[in-house]
Steps between C-alpha positions, in 0.01 A plus 500: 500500500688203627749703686194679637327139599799302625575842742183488641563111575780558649412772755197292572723213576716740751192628633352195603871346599533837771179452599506121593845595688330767714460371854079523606449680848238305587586375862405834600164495347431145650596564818257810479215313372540232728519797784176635409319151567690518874391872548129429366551210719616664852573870432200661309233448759722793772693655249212570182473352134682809426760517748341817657464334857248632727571846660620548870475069510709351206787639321467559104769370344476724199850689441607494888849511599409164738410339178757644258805518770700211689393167380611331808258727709261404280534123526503571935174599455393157319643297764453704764164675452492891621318517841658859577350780415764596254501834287510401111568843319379722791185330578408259744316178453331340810393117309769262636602273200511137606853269395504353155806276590248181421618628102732296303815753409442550209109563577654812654729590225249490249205671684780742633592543118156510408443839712832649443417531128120573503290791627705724338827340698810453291776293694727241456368173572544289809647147504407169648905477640440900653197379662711172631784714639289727664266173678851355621565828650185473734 
């Protein structure tokens, strides 16, 4: 019965040592909830609590390939706002989307983050120094 106890001890011990060593992924998930305040904030009003957009005038950004594909595209957009009439998955949207380059970099990273991995979306996450690189570039 001691064996039996001092086993159980032991692989409790390793258990909690593994488990303390693991590293948390938790800059993902902050940058995502701090991206949800920026796209309640500017975002949700065009694009829908639900990321849905408005037909024919906003883009959804619900499993798009704008939205999923080339993060650098995708940061253009931010800074640049969309005033072209520019087909998003075969449709066209006619709402011109105003500049957000007023937003800190990592403002865009995390809101960009935020929508990447919600609605459905599952991409990898964007990063204040991507967002930098592609502002110098402009």
């Amino acid at each position: 019965m001691k064996k039996l106890i001092m086993t159980g001890v032991a692989l409790s011990a390793t258990l909690s040592f593994l488990a303390a060593q693991t590293p948390k992924k938790t800059g993902g998930n902050q940058s995502a909830s701090r991206g949800k305040k920026v796209y309640e904030q500017y975002c949700l009003t065009c694009h829908q609590v639900d990321g849905s957009g408005v037909p024919h005038l906003n883009p959804p950004l619900i499993k798009t390939t704008f939205v999923l594909g080339d993060k650098t595209k995708l940061v253009q957009v931010i800074l640049k706002g969309m005033q072209s009439s520019e087909p998003i998955d075969d449709e066209y949207y006619s709402n011109n989307m105003p500049p957000h380059n007023f937003l800190k970099d990592q403002e865009i990273a995390d809101v960009l983050t935020y929508v990447r991995n919600h609605f459905g979306n599952k991409a990898a996450a964007v990063t204040a120094s991507e967002v930098k690189a592609v502002r110098a570039k402009n």
